[in-house]
C-alpha positions as CSV (number, residue, x, y, z in Angstrom):
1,X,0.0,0.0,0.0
2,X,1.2,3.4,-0.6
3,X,-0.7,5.9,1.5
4,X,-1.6,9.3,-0.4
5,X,-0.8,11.3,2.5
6,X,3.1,9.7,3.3
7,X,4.0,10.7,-0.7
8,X,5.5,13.8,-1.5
9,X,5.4,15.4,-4.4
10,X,8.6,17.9,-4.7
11,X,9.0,20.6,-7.6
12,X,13.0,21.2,-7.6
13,X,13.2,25.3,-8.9
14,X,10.4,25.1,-11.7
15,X,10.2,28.1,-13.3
16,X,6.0,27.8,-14.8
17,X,3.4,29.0,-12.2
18,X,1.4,26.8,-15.1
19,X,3.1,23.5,-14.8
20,X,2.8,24.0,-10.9
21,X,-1.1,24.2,-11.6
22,X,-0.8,21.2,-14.3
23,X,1.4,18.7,-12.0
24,X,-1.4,19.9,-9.0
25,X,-4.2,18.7,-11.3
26,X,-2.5,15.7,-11.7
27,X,-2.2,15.0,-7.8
28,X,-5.9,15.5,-7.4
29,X,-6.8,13.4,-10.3
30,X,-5.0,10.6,-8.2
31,X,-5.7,11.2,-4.4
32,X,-2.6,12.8,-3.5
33,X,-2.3,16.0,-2.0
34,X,1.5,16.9,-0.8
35,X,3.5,19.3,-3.0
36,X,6.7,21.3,-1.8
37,X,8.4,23.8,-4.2
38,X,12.2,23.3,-3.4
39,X,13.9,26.9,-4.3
40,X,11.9,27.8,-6.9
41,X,12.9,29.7,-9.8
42,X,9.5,32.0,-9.6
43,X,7.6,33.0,-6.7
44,X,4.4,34.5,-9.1
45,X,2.5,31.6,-8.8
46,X,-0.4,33.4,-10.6
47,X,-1.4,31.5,-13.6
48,X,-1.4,28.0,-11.0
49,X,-4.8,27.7,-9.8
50,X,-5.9,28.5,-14.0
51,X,-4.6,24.8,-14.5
52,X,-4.9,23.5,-11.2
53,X,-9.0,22.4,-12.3
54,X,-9.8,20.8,-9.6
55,X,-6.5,20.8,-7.6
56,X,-7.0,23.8,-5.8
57,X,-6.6,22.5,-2.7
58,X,-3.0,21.0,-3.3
59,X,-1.9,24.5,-4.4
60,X,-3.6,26.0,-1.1
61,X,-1.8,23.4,0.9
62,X,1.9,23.5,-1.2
63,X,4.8,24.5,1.1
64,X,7.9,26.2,-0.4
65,X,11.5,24.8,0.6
66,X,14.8,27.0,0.2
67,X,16.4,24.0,-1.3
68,X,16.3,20.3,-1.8
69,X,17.9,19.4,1.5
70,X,15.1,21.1,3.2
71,X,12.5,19.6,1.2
72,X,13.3,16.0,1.8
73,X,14.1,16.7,5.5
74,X,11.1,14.7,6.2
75,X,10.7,11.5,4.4
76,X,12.4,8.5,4.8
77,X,13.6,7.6,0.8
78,X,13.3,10.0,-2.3
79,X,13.9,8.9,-6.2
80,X,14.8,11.5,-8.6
81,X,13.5,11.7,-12.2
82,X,16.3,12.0,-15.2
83,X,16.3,11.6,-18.6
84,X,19.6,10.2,-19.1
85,X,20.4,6.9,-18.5
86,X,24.3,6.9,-17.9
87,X,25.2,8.2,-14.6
88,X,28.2,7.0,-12.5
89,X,28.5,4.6,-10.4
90,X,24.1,4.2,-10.3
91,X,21.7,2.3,-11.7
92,X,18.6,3.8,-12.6
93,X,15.3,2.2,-11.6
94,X,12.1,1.9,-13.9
95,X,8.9,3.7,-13.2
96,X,7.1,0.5,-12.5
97,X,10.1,-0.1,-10.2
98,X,10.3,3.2,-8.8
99,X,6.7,3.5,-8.0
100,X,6.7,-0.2,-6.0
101,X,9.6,1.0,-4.2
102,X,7.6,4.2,-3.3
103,X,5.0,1.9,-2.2
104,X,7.1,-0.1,0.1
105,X,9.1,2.3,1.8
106,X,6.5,4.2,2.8
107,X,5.7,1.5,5.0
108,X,8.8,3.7,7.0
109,X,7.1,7.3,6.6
110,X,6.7,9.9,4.3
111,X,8.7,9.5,0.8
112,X,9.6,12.0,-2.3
113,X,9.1,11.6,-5.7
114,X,11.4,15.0,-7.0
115,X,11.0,16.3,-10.5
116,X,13.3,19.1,-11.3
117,X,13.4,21.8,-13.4
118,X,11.4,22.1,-17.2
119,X,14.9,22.8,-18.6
120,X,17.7,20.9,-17.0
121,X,16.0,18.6,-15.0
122,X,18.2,17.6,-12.0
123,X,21.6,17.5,-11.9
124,X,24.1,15.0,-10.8
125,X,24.9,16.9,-7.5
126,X,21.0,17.2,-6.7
127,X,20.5,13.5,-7.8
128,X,22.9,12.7,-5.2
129,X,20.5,14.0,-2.6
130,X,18.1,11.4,-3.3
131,X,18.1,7.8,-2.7
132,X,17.4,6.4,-6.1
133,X,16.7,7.8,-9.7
134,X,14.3,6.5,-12.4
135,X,14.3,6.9,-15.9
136,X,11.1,7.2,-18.0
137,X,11.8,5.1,-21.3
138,X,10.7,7.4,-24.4
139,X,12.1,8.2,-27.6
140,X,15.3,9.2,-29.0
141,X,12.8,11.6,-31.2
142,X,12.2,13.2,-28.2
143,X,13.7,11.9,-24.5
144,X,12.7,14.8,-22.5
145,X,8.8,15.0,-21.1
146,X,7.1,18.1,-20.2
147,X,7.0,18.5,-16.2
148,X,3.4,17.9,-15.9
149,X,3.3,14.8,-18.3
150,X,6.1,13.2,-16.6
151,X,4.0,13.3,-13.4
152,X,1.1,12.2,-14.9
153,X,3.0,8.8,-16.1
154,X,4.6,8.5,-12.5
155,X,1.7,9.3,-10.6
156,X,-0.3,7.2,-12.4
157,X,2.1,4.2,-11.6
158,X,1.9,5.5,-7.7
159,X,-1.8,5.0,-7.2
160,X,-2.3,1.8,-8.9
161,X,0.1,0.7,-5.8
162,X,-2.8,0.2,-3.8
163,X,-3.1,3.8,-2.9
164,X,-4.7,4.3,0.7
165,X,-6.9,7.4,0.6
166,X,-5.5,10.6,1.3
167,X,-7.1,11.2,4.8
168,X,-5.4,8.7,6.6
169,X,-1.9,6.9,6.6
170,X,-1.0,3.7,8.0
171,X,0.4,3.6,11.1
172,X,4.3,3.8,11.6
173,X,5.3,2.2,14.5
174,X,7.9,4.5,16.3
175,X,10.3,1.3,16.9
176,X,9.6,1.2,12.7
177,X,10.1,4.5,11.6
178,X,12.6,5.4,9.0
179,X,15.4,7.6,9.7
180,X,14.6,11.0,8.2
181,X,16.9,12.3,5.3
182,X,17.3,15.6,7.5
183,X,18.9,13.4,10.3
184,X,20.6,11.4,7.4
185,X,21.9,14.8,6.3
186,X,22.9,16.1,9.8
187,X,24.8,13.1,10.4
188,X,27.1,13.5,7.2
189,X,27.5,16.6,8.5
190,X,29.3,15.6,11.2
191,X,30.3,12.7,8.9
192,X,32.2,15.5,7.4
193,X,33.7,17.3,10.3
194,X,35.5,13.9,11.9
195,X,36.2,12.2,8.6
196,X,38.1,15.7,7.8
197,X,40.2,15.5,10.7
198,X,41.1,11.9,9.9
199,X,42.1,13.0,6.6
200,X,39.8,10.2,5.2
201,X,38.3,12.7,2.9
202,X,40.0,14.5,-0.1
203,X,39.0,18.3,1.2
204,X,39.1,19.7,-1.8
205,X,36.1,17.5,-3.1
206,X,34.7,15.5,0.2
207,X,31.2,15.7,-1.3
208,X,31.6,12.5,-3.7
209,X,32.6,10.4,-1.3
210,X,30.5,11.6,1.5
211,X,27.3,11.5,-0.5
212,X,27.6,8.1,-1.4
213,X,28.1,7.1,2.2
214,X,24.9,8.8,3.2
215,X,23.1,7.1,0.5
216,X,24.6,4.2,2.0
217,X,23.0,4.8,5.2
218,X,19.8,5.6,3.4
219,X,19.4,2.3,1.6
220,X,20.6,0.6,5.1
221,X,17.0,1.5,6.3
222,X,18.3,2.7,9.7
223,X,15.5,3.5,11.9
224,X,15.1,7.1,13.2
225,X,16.6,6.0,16.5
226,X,19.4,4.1,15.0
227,X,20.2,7.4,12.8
228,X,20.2,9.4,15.9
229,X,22.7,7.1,17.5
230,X,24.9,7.1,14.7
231,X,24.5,11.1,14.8
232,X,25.4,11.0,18.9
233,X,28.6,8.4,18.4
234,X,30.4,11.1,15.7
235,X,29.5,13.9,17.9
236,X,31.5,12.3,20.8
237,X,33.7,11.2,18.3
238,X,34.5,15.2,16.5
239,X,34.7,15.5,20.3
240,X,37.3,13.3,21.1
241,X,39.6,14.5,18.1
242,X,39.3,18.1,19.1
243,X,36.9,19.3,16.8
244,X,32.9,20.0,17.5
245,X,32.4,23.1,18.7
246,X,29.1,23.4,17.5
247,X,26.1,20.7,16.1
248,X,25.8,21.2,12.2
249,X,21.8,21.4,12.9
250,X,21.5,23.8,15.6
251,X,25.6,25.5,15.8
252,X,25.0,25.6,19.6
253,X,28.0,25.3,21.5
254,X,29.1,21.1,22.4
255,X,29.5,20.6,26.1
256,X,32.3,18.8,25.9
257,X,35.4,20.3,27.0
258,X,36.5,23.8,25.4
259,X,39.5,23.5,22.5
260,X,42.6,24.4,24.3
């Protein structure tokens, strides 16, 4: 089952107030109703509700993100949409496969289906931010699909999951709860920090390295407790090696002993 209410929809810096309107249509069309604009490229969303028939309420409800960290924050697994199929070092899934793996990590919490922008789509460094990618097979004509379209095919393939309706999820067990990709994110954070002052990581590019290991973590399914654990050990850890004098989430001072 995929509940309606634990998939998000996320818009990665669209630039049409009309394919905002289109890709809310769409949603209502098939029970689902969360949409977050991650740093959009437009904040005149006049011209949405025109082609939002229907889907007014999703626009009502749409949050807006400053960027695509902040916009996953919350769920539990994301998969990015791309149109090209050769990208280093990952595999891209199938809609079909995409959409079932939707389904069964939501079983977790809340999960992300991103779409980025109507020109350049997603790039590799905002693919990295999500778990898994998908491709949508068309042809060589014409790979690209308009925003709206490509939502349409993908959230299509969503409900026929066994979509629960929108005004209830299932239950997450707290013991069961996925680890959210904000606590993900703050943990390769510190990741960062200790790894840094190892000199594991290269620090003039850490990222590469670092982003795989948090998608590591991700497809690890850790459980929000077991991610905060993880997040507690490098603290002590940055601590221990001298660094740490401040949490990457909060910058508040450690309480560990202050850096001679």
């Amino acid at each position: 089952m995929l509940p309606a209410v634990n998939l998000t929809v996320i818009l990665h810096q669209t630039k049409s107030p009309e394919n905002m309107g289109a890709v809310a249509r769409v949603m209502a069309n098939f029970g689902f109703s969360r949409l977050i604009l991650s740093d959009p490229a437009t904040y005149d969303f006049r011209g949405a509700e025109r082609l939002a028939v229907k889907g007014g309420a999703v626009l009502e409800a749409m949050a807006v993100a400053q960027n695509l960290p902040e916009a996953l924050k919350d769920c539990v697994y994301a998969v990015g949409t791309t149109s090209r199929t050769q990208i280093e070092g990952r595999t891209a899934l199938t809609p079909e496969e995409a959409a079932a793996r939707l389904a069964d990590q939501s079983r977790r919490g809340r999960v992300a289906l991103v779409l980025g922008s109507e020109q350049r789509g997603l790039s590799n460094e905002e693919l990295a931010f999500c778990t898994d990618l998908l491709v949508i097979p068309t042809s060589e004509v014409q790979p690209s699909m308009n925003l709206a379209q490509a939502a349409a095919v993908l959230l299509y393939l969503c409900a026929r999951e066994g979509r629960e309706p929108a005004r209830k999820a299932l239950p997450v067990e707290p013991e069961a709860q996925g680890a959210r990709m904000g606590t993900v994110r703050a943990l390769g954070d510190r990741m960062r920090q200790v790894m840094l002052e190892a000199q594991f990581l290269n620090p003039q590019a850490p990222d590469h390295v670092l982003r795989e290991l948090e998608r590591s973590l991700l497809r690890a399914e850790l459980t929000q407790r077991e991610a905060e654990l993880w997040l507690t050990a490098f603290k002590h850890l940055g601590r221990a090696m001298g660094g740490g004098k401040g949490t990457p989430e909060t910058g508040a001072p450690s309480r560990g002993k202050p850096n001679g």
